[in-house]
N, C-alpha and C positions, 0 to 999 in steps of 0.2 A: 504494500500500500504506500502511497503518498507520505505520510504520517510515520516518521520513524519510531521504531516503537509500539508502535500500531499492529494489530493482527485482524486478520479478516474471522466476522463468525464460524466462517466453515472450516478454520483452523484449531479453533479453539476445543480445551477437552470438553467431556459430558461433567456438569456437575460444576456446581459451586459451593464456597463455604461464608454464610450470610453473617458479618459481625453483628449486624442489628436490623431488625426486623422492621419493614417500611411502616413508616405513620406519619399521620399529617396533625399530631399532636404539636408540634411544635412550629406549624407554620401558618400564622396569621389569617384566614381569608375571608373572616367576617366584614372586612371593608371592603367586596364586592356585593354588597346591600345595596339595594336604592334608595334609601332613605325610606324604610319602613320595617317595623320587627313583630315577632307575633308576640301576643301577650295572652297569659291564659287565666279565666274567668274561673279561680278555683269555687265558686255558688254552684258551675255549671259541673265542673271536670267529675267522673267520676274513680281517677286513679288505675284507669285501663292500663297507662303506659303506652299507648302507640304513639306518641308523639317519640319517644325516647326509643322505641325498638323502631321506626320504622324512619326517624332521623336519618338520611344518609351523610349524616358529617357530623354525628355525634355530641351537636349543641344542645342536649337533654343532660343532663346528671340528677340521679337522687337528690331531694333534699333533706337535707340530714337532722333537720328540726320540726316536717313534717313529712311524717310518714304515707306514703302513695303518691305523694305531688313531686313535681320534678323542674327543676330549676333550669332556665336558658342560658347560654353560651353567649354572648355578640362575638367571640373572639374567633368560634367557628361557625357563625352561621352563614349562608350566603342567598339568606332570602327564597329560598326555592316554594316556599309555602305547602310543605307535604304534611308539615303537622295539620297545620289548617286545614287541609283537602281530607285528611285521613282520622280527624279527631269526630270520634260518634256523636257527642253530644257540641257542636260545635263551641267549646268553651273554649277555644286559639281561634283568635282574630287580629287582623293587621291592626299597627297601628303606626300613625307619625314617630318620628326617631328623633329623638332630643340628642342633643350635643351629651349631655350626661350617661344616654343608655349606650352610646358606643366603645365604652371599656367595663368589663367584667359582666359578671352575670347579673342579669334579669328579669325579674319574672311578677306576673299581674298578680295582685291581690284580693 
């Protein structure tokens, strides 16, 4: 190849050995938001957890002072709205994003 040092895929052996396993725990991308976050109606929530399983970027966590309800991320959300679309009893709904809710966690009371 061009590239000294470089080896083409079809060179390479079978198998690798992975020092650490891929996550996107440490990489920002709740500021590809539009300016809006979900917030959730715990009157309405009935502590199913689909917002948290069915999260695909893992801005759900337990909350550890209330039991069933689950606390938002801004620091990985990116707005996709599947809580929203996926929550039974519609208790996550958009809302305007305040300069304040864009670091740490979140969540409607």
């Amino acid at each position: 190849m061009a590239d000294e040092g470089m080896q083409s895929w079809k060179t390479l052996a079978l198998g690798c050995a992975m020092t650490e396993p891929g996550s996107s725990k440490r990489f920002n991308t709740g500021d590809w938001r539009s300016g809006r976050r979900p917030v959730t109606d715990r009157e309405k929530c009935i502590k199913c957890g689909k917002c948290y399983i069915l999260c695909p970027d893992m801005c759900y966590s337990p909350d550890p002072e209330a039991e069933g309800y689950y606390l938002w991320d801004s620091f990985y959300c990116k707005g996709c709205g599947i809580c929203i679309h996926e929550c039974p009893k519609d208790a996550i709904s958009w809302q305007d994003e305040k300069e304040e809710d864009t670091h740490g966690a979140a969540c409607g009371s």
